[in-house]
C-alpha positions as CSV (number, residue, x, y, z in Angstrom):
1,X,0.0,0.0,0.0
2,X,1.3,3.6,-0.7
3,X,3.3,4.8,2.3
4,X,3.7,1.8,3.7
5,X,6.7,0.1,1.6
6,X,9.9,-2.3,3.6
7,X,13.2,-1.0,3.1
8,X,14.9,-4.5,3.4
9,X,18.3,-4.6,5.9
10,X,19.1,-8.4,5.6
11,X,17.1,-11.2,3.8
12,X,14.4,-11.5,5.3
13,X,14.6,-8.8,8.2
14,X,12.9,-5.4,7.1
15,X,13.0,-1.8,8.2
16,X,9.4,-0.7,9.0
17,X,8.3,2.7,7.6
18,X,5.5,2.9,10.4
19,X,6.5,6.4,12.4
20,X,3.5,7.8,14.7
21,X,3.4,11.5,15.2
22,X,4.8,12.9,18.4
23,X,1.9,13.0,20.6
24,X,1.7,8.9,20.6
25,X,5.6,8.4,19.8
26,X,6.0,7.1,23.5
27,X,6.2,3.5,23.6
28,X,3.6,3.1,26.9
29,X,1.3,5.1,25.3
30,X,1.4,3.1,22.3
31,X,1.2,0.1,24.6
32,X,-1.7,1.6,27.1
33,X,-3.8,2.9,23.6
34,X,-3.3,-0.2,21.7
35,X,-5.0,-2.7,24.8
36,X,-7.1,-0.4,25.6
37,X,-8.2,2.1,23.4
38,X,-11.0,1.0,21.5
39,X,-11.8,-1.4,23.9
40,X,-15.5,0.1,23.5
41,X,-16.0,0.1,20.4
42,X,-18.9,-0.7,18.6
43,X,-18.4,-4.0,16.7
44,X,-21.1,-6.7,15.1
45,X,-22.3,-9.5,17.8
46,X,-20.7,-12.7,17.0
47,X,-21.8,-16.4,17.5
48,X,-20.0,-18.5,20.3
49,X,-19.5,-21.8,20.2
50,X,-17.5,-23.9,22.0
51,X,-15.2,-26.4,20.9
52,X,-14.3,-29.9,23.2
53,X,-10.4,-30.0,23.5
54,X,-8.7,-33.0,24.1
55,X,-8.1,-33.2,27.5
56,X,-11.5,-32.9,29.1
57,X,-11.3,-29.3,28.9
58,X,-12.9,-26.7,26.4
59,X,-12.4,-23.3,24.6
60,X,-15.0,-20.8,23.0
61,X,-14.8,-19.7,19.4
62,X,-16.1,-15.9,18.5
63,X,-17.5,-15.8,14.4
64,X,-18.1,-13.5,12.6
65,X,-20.1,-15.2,9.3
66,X,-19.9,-13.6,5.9
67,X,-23.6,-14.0,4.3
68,X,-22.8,-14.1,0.6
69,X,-20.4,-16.7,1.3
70,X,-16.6,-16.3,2.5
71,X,-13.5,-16.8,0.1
72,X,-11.5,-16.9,2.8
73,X,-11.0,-17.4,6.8
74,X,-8.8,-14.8,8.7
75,X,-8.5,-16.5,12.3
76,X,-7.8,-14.2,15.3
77,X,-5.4,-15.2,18.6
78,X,-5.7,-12.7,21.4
79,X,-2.9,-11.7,23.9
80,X,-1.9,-12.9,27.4
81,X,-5.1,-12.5,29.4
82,X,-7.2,-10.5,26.8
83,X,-10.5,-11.1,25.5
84,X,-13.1,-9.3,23.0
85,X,-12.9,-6.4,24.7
86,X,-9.0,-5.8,23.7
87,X,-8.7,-2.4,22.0
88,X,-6.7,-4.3,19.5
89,X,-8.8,-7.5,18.6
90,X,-12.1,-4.2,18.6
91,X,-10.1,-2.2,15.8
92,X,-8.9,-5.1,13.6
93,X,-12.6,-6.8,14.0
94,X,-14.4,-3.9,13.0
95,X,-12.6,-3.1,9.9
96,X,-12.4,-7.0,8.8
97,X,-16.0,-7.8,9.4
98,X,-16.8,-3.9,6.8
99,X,-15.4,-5.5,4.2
100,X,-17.8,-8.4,3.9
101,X,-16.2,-11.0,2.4
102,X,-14.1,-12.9,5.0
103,X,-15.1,-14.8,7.8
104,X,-13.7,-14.1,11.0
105,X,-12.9,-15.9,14.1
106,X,-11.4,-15.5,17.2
107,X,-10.5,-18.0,19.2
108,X,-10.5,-17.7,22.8
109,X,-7.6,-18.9,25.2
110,X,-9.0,-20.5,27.8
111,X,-11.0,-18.8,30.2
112,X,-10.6,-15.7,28.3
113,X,-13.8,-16.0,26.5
114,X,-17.3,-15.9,28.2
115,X,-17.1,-18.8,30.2
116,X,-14.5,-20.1,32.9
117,X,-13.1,-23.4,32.0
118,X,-13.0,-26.8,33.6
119,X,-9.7,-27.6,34.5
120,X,-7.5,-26.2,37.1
121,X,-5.3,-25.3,34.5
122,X,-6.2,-22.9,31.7
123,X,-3.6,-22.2,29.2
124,X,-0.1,-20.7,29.0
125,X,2.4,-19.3,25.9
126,X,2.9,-22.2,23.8
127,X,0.0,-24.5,24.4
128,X,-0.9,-25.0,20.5
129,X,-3.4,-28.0,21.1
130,X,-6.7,-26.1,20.8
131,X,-5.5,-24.1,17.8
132,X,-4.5,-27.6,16.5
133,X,-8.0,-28.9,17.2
134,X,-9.5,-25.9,15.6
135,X,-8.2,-26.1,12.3
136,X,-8.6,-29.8,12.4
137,X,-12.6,-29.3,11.7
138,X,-12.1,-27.2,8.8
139,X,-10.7,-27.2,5.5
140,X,-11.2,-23.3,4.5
141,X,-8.7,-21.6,3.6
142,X,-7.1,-19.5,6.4
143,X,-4.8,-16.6,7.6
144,X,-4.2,-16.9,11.1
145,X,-3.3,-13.4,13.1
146,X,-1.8,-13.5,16.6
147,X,-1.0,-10.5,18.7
148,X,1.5,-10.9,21.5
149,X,1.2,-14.7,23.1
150,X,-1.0,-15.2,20.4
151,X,1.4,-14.8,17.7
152,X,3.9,-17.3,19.9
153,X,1.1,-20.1,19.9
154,X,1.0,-19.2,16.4
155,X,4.6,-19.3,15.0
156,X,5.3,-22.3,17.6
157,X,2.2,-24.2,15.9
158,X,3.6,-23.3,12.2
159,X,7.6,-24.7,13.1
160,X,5.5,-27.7,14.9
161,X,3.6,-28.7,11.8
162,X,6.0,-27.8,9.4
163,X,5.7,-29.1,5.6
164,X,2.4,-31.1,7.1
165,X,0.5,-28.5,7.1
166,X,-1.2,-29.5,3.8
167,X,-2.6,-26.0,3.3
168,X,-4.8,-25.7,5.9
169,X,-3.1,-22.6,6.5
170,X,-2.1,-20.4,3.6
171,X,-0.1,-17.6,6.0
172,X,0.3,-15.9,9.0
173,X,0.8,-12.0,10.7
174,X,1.9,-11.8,14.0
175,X,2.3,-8.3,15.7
176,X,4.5,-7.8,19.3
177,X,5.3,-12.0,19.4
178,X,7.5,-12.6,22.5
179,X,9.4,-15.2,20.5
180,X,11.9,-15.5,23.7
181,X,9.9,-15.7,26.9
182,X,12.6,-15.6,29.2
183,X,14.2,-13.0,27.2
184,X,10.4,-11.4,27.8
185,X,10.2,-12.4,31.2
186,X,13.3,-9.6,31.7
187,X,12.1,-7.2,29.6
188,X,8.7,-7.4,31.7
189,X,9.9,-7.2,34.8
190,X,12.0,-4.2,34.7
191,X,8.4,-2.5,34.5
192,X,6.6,-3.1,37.5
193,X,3.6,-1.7,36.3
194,X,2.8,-4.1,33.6
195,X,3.7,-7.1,35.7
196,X,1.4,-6.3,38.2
197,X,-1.5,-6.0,36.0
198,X,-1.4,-9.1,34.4
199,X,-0.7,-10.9,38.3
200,X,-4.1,-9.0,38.9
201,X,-5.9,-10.7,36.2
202,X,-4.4,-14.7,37.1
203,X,-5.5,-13.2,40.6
204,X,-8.9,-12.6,39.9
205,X,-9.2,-15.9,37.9
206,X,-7.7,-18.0,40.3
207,X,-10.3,-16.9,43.0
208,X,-13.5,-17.5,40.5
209,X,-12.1,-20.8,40.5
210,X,-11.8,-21.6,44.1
211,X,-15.7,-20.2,44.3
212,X,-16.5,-22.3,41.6
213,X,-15.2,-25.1,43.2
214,X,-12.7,-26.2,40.3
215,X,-9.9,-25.6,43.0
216,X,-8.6,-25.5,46.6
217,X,-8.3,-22.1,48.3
218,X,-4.8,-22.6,48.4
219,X,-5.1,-21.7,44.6
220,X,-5.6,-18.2,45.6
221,X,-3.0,-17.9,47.8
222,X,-0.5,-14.9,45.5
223,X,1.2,-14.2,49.0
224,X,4.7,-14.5,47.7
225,X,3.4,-13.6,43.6
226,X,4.8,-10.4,42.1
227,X,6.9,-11.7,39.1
228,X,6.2,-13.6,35.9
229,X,9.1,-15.7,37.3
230,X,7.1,-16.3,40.4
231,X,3.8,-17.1,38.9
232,X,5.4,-19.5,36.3
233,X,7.4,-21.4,39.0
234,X,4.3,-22.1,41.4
235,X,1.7,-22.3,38.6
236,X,2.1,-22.7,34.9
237,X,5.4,-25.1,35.3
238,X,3.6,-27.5,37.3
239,X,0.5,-27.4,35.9
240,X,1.8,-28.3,32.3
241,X,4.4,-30.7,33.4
242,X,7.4,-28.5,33.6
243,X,10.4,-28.6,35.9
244,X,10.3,-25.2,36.6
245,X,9.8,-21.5,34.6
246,X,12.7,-21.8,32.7
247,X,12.0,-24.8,31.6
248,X,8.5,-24.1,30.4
249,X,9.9,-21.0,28.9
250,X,12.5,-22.6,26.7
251,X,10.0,-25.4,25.9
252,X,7.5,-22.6,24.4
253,X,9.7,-19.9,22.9
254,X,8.5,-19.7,19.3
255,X,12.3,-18.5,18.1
256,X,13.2,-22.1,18.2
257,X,10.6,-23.5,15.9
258,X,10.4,-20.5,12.9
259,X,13.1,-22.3,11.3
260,X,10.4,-25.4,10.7
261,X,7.7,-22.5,9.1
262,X,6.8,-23.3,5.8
263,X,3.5,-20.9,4.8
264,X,4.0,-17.0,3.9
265,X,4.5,-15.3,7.8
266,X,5.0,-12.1,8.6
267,X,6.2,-11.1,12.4
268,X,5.9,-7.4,13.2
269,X,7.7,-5.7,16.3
270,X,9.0,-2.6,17.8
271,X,12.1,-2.2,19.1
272,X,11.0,0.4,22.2
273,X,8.4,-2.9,23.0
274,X,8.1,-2.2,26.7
275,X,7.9,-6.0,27.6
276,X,10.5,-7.3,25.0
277,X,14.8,-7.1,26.5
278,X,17.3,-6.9,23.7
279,X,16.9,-10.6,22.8
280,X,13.3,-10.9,22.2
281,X,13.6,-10.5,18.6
282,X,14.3,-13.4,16.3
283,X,16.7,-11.7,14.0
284,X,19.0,-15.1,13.4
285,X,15.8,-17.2,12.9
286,X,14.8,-14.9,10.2
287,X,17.4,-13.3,8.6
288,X,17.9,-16.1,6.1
289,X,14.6,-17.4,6.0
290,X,12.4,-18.3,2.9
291,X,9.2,-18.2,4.0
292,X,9.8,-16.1,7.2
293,X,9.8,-12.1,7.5
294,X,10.5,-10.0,10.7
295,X,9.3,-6.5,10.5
296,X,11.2,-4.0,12.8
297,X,9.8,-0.4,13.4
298,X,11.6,1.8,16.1
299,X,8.5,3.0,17.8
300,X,5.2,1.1,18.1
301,X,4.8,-0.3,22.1
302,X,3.3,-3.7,22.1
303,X,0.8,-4.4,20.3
304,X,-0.1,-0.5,19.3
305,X,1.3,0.8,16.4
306,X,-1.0,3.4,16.4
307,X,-0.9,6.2,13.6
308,X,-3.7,8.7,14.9
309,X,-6.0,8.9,17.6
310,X,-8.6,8.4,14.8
311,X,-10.5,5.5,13.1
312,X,-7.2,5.0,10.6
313,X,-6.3,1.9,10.3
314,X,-3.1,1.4,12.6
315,X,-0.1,0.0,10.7
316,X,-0.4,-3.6,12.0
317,X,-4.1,-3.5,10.8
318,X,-3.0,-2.5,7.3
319,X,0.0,-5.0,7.2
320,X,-3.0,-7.8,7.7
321,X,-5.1,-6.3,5.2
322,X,-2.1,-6.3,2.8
323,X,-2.2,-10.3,3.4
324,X,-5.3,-10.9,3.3
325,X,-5.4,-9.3,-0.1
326,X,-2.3,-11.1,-1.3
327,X,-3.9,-15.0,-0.5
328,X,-7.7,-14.1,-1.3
329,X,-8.0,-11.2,-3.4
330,X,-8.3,-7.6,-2.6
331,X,-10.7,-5.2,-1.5
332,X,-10.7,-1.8,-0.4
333,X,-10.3,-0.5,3.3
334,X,-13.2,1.7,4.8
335,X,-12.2,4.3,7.1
């Protein structure tokens, strides 16, 4: 699109043109508008369905139908603890679901959606088996699109199938991945702020589960919880079958598995990422890569990229757009 051209630094690892103007050039702000802004914004009412996993548990499924018959299936991954009231997931739904001729889904993590699952478990950064088991019971073409932990399920999903994917997937964008989650884990935790926030949210879900009777009260218990590193030790770890955090990072750090990709990906990320450290970007994974590009901007938070306080598309939105137009035909953005 015009204005919006890759200058190209190695194979494979591009230069961003995206620049916001000064008033949202700060990387928080980015960050803070991008979650949140737009987080009540008007957007079509989807169907829910929900979707038996395979291990007891479930996950919901948001669609977004297109009447006159889709040509295509764009396929939506949230971030760590969001839901359909993301700022980002309202902005990119809204302008998908104008152009009528896509379906669009979003799939839930679990117990991000409108119901609480089963387990005591719910999900964590790499568990690819309900994506798996999504596109198992369809054969329509698709374009998945994951923003933050989203985009790691995603790209870890992609390097796990590799050349079996069989076209059930015909590309990928993922926006702010944390391809490293140690490396992430750092970058997080020299920003108090943040941390707690998400800690709140595991907080508030671990205590609907105690009421609900799906755990013990000791599951409440965040006594000695402050860090990422914390929470991952006493929780996730275990509850997945890991040793410990670092184990369970390394295990489901997408870096490792983009050299496996074999569909049309792109990964977009800032560089003043508030949550990423130096080595949260997978420049070695990518810079020789066929089917693999990494987009690098300066500026752009996590997950915000915002151009204008307006109804503009932001640049991620475009870059998806771009895709979408590349596997399944073009149309024109509204707005």
């Amino acid at each position: 699109m015009e204005g919006y051209a890759s200058v190209v630094i190695f194979p494979m690892i591009l230069a961003s043109p995206f620049s916001p103007p000064r008033l949202l050039a700060n990387r928080h702000i980015q960050t803070c508008l991008g979650g949140l802004g737009g987080r009540y914004l008007l957007i079509p009412t989807p169907t829910i369905r929900t979707i038996e996993g395979t291990d007891g548990d479930f996950f919901e499924v948001a669609s977004w139908g297109c009447p006159e018959g889709a040509s295509g299936r764009i396929v939506l991954l949230h971030g760590l603890e969001g839901s359909i009231k993301s700022g980002y997931l309202r902005r990119l739904i809204k302008r998908l679901t104008s152009v009528g001729r896509y379906e669009v889904d979003l799939i839930f993590l679990r117990g991000c959606g409108p119901s609480l699952n089963r387990l005591l478990r719910s999900y964590h950064a790499g568990f690819t088996d309900d994506l798996r088991t999504y596109l198992s019971l369809s054969v329509q073409p698709t374009l998945l699109v994951g923003f933050s932990i989203g985009g790691n399920i995603i790209l870890k999903y992609l390097g796990e199938e590799g050349s079996q994917i069989e076209g059930r997937v015909r590309g990928a964008v993922v926006i702010s991945a944390p391809t490293d989650l140690a490396a992430t884990a750092e970058g997080i935790a020299a920003i108090p702020f943040y941390e707690k926030y998400f800690i709140s949210s595991f907080r508030r879900k671990h205590r609907a589960k105690v009421a609900r009777g799906i755990a013990p009260s000791s599951f409440a218990d965040f006594g000695n919880i402050s860090t990422f590193s914390d929470y991952d030790g006493r929780y996730t770890a275990p509850l997945f079958g890991y040793s410990s955090a670092n184990e369970y990072w390394k295990a489901n750090s997408s870096a490792q598995f983009i050299p496996e990709i074999r569909v049309p990906c792109r990964i977009i990320s800032a560089r003043d990422d508030p949550f990423f450290s130096a080595g949260s970007f997978p420049i070695t994974e990518c810079r020789h890569h066929r089917w693999v590009d990494l987009e690098l901007s300066e500026q752009g938070g996590h997950t915000g990229f915002l151009s204008s306080l307006g109804s503009s598309p932001t640049f991620a939105e475009r870059r998806v757009i771009e895709f979408a137009q590349s596997l399944f035909g073009r149309f024109t953005i509204r707005g």
